[in-house]
C-alpha positions as CSV (number, residue, x, y, z in Angstrom):
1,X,91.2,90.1,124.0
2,X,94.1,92.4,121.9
3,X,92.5,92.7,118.2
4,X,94.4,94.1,115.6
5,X,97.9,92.5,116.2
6,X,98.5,90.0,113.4
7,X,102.0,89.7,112.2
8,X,103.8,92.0,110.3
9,X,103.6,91.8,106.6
10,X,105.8,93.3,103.6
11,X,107.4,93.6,100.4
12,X,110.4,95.2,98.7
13,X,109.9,95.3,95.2
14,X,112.7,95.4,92.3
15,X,112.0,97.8,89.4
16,X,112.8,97.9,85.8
17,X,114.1,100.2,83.8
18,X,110.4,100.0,81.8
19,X,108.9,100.8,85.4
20,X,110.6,104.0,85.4
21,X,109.5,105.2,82.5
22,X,105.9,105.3,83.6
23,X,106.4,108.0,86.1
24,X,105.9,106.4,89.6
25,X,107.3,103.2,90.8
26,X,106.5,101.1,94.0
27,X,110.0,100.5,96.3
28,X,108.0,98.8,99.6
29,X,104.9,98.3,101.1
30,X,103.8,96.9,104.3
31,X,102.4,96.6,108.0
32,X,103.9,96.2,111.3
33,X,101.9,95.9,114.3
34,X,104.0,96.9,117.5
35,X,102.6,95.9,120.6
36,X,103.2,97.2,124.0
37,X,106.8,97.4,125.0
38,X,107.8,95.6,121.7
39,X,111.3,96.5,120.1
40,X,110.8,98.9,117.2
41,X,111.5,98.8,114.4
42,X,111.3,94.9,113.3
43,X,114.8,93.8,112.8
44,X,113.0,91.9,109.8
45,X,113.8,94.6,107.5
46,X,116.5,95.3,105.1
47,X,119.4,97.5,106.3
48,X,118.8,100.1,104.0
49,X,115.2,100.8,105.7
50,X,116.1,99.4,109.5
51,X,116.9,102.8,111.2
52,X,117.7,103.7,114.8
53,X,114.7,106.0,116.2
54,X,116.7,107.8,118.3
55,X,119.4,108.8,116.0
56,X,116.8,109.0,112.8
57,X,117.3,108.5,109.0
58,X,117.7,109.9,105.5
59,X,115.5,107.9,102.5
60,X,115.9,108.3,98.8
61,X,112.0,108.0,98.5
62,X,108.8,109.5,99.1
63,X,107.0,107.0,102.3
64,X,103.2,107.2,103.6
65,X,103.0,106.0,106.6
66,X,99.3,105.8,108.4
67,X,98.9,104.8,112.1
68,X,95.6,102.7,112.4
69,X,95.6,101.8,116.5
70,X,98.1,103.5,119.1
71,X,100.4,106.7,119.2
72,X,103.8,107.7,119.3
73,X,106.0,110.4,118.0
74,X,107.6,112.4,114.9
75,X,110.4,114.8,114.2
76,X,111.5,115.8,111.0
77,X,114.4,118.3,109.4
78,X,111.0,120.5,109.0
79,X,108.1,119.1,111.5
80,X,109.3,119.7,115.5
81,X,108.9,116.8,117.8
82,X,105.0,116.0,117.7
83,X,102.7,113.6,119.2
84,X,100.9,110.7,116.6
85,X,98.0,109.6,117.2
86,X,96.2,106.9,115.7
87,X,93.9,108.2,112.2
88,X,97.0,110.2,111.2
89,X,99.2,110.0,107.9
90,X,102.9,110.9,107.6
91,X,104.4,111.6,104.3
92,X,108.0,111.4,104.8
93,X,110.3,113.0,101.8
94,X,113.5,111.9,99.9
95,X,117.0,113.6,101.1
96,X,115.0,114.3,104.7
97,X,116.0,113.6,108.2
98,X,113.2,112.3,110.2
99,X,112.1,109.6,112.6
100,X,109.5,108.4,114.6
101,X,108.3,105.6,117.1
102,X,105.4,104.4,118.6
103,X,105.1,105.0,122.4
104,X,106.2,101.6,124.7
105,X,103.0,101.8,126.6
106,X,100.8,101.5,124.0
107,X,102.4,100.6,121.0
108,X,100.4,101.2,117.1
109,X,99.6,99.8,114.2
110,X,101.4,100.9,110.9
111,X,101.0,100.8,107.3
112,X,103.2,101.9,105.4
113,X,104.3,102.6,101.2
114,X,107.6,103.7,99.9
115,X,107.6,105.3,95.9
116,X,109.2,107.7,93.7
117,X,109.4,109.3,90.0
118,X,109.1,112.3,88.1
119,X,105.1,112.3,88.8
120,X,105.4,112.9,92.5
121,X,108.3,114.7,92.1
122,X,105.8,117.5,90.3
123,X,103.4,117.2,92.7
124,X,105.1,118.0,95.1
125,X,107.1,121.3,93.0
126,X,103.0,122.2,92.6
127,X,103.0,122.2,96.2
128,X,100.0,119.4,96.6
129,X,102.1,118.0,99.6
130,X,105.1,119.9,101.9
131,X,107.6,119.1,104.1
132,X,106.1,121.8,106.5
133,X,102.4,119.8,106.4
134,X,103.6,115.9,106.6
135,X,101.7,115.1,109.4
136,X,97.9,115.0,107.9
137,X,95.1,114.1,110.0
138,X,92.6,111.5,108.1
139,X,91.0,109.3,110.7
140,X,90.7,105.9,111.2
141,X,89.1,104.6,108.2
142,X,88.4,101.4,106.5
143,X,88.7,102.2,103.0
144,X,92.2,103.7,103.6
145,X,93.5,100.5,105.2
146,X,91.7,97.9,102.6
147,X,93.9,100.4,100.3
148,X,97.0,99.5,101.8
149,X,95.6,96.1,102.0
150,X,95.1,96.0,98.1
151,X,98.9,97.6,97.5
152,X,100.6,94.7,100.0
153,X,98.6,91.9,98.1
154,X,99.4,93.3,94.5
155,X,103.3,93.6,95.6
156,X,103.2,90.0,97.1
157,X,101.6,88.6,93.7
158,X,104.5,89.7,91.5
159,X,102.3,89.8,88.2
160,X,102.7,91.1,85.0
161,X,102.5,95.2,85.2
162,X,102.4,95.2,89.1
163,X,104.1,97.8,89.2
164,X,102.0,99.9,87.2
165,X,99.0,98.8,89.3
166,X,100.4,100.0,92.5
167,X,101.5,103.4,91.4
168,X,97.8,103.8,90.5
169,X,97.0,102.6,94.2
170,X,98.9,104.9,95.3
171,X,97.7,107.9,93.7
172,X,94.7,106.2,94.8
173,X,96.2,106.3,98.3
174,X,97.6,109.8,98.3
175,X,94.5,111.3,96.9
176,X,92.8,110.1,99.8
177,X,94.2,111.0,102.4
178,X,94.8,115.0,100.8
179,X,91.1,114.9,100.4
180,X,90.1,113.6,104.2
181,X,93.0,115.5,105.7
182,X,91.4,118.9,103.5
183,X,87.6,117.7,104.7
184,X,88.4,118.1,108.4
185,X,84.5,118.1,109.0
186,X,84.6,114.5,107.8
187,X,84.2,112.4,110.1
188,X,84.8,114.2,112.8
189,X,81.8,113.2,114.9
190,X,83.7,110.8,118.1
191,X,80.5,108.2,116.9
192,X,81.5,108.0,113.6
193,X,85.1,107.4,114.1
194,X,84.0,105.1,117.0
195,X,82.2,103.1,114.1
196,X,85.2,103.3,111.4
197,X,87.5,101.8,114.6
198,X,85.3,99.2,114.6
199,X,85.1,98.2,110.6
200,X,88.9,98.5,110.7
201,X,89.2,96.0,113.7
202,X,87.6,93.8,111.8
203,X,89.1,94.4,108.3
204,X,92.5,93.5,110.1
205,X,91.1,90.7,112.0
206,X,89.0,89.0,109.2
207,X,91.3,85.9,109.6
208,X,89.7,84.9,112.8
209,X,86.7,85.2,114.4
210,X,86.1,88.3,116.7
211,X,83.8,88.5,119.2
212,X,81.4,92.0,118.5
213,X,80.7,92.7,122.0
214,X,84.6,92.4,122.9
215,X,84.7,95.1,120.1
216,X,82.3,97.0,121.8
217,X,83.9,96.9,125.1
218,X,87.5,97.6,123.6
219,X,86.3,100.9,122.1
220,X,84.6,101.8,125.6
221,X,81.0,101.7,124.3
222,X,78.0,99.4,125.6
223,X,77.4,96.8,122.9
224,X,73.7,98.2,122.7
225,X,74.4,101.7,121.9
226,X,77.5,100.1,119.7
227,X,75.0,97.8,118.0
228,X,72.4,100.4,117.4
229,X,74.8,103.3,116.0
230,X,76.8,100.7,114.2
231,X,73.5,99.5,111.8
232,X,72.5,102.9,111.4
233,X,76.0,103.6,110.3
234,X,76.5,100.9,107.9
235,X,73.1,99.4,107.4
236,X,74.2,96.4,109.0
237,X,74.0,94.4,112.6
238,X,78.3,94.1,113.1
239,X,78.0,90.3,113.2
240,X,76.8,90.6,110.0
241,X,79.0,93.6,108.6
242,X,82.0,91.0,109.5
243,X,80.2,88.0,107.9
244,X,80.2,90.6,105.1
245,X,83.7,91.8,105.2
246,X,84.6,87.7,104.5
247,X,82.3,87.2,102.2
248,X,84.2,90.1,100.2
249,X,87.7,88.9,100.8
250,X,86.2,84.9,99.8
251,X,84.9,86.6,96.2
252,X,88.5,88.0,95.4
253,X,90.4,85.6,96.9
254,X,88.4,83.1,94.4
255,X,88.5,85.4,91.3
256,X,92.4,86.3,91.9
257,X,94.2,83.8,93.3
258,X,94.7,79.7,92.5
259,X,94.0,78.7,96.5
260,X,91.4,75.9,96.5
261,X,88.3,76.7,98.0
262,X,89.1,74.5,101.3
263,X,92.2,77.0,101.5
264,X,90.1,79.8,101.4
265,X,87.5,78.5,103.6
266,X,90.2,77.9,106.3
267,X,92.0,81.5,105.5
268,X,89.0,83.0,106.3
269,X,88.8,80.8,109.6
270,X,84.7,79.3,108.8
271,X,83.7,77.5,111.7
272,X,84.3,74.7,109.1
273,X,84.6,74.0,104.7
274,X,80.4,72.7,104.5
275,X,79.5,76.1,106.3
276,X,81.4,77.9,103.9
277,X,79.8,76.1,100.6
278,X,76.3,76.9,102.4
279,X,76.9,80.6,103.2
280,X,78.4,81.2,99.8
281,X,75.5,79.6,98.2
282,X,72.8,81.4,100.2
283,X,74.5,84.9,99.9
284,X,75.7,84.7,96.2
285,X,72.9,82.6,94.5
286,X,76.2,80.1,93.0
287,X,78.7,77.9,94.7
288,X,82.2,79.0,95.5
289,X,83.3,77.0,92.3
290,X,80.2,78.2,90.0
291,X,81.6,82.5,91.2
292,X,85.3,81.2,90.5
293,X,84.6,80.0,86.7
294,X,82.1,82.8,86.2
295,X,84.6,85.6,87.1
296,X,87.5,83.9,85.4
297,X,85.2,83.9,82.2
């Protein structure tokens, strides 16, 4: 089974004159899976992003892109021709060549967040980031992705002051990944990023149902050692770390959104609506309903 291939998901956003003025606005944000001998990039996107890899492009924005699953490549006006691998972050820069591709035979997995102002603008004069460091390794890492995760779903919502929200996501996201990439001795250990692999599988999988030991076998671990390590890890069996994981995503879908809770009993692919009211109940203490009123209160 191929986890970790849903379908590509993004947003351009427009931006105010207000927007500007707060120092840090949000152009695009978005993931793209690219599977094995796939064409790259998605022909979905707007000309002004769709680029040729092997002839490169210019942007008039800053871009973090972070490689969750696969490898490819890199070259920049300032960064030779080097090899990605997944758990790595490139911050591409405004007014510089670059491009980059993920490798046919194996494809990757990319998130990505385009922004710009006079607030990065001085971080980057203070030297915080570089066009001779863009490539920044981080590690495959759950929090990063429900990050990017957080920034698509703000984008897509279109609310009042969203854009002000994302530019603190992604100071949010930038602080991050300086502080992992500066950390190297976090997680470093091949069982611990074995472990974060697995908690990202299935954050981007939470839509289905996985099967644990597939997971196991797909990161080239027995599912005992994988099952023990894992609860050590995370204080939880990984069936129940994924039962978890959609119980989180049920609570803000409920508190957030207007879908009913059928909606989000099927978004979250329940074996069926009555085992969703039941599991709700039993881990929250209040129906689905009961947590939607309270949290709206």
């Amino acid at each position: 089974m191929r986890y970790n291939d849903f379908g590509i998901d993004f947003k351009y956003l427009l931006v105010s004159e207000k927007d500007k003025k707060f120092g840090l606005t949000v152009n695009t944000v978005g993931f793209q899976p690219i599977t094995q001998n796939a064409k790259y990039p998605s022909t979905e996107h707007p000309k002004s992003y769709y680029f040729n890899p092997g002839k490169g492009r210019t942007l008039s924005e800053y871009q973090i892109v972070y490689i969750s699953k696969g490898r490819g490549t890199f070259k920049s006006d300032s960064t030779k021709k080097t090899d990605i691998v997944k758990g790595q972050a490139i911050i591409l820069f405004p007014g510089q060549w670059h491009t980059y591709k993920p490798l046919k035979e194996t494809g990757w997995n990319e998130y990505y967040i385009g922004f710009e102002g006079d607030i990065i603008d001085k971080i980057v004069e203070n030297g915080f980031i570089t066009p001779s460091n863009q490539v920044l390794d981080v590690g495959v890492n759950e929090d990063l992705v429900n990050l990017f995760y957080t920034a698509i779903r703000v984008a897509k919502e279109d609310k009042t002051a969203a854009q002000q929200n994302l530019a603190g996501i992604t100071f949010n996201i930038l602080g991050f990944i300086l502080s992992m990439a500066q950390n190297k001795n976090f997680e470093t250990k091949e069982t611990a990023q074995i472990i974060e692999r697995a908690k990202v599988i299935m954050l981007e999988n939470i839509n289905r149902e996985i099967d644990t030991k597939g997971i196991a076998a797909n990161l080239g671990i027995s599912y005992s050692l994988f099952r023990k390590t894992f609860k050590e890890y995370t204080g939880y069996a990984p069936a129940q770390y994924f039962q978890e994981l959609k119980l989180r995503r049920a609570k803000e879908l409920l508190a957030e959104t207007n879908y009913s809770v059928k909606e989000i009993s099927y978004e979250l692919d329940f074996n069926s609506y009555e085992y969703f009211l039941s599991f709700f109940k039993k881990k929250v203490g209040i129906t689905p309903i009961e947590y939607r009123n309270s949290r709206r209160v």
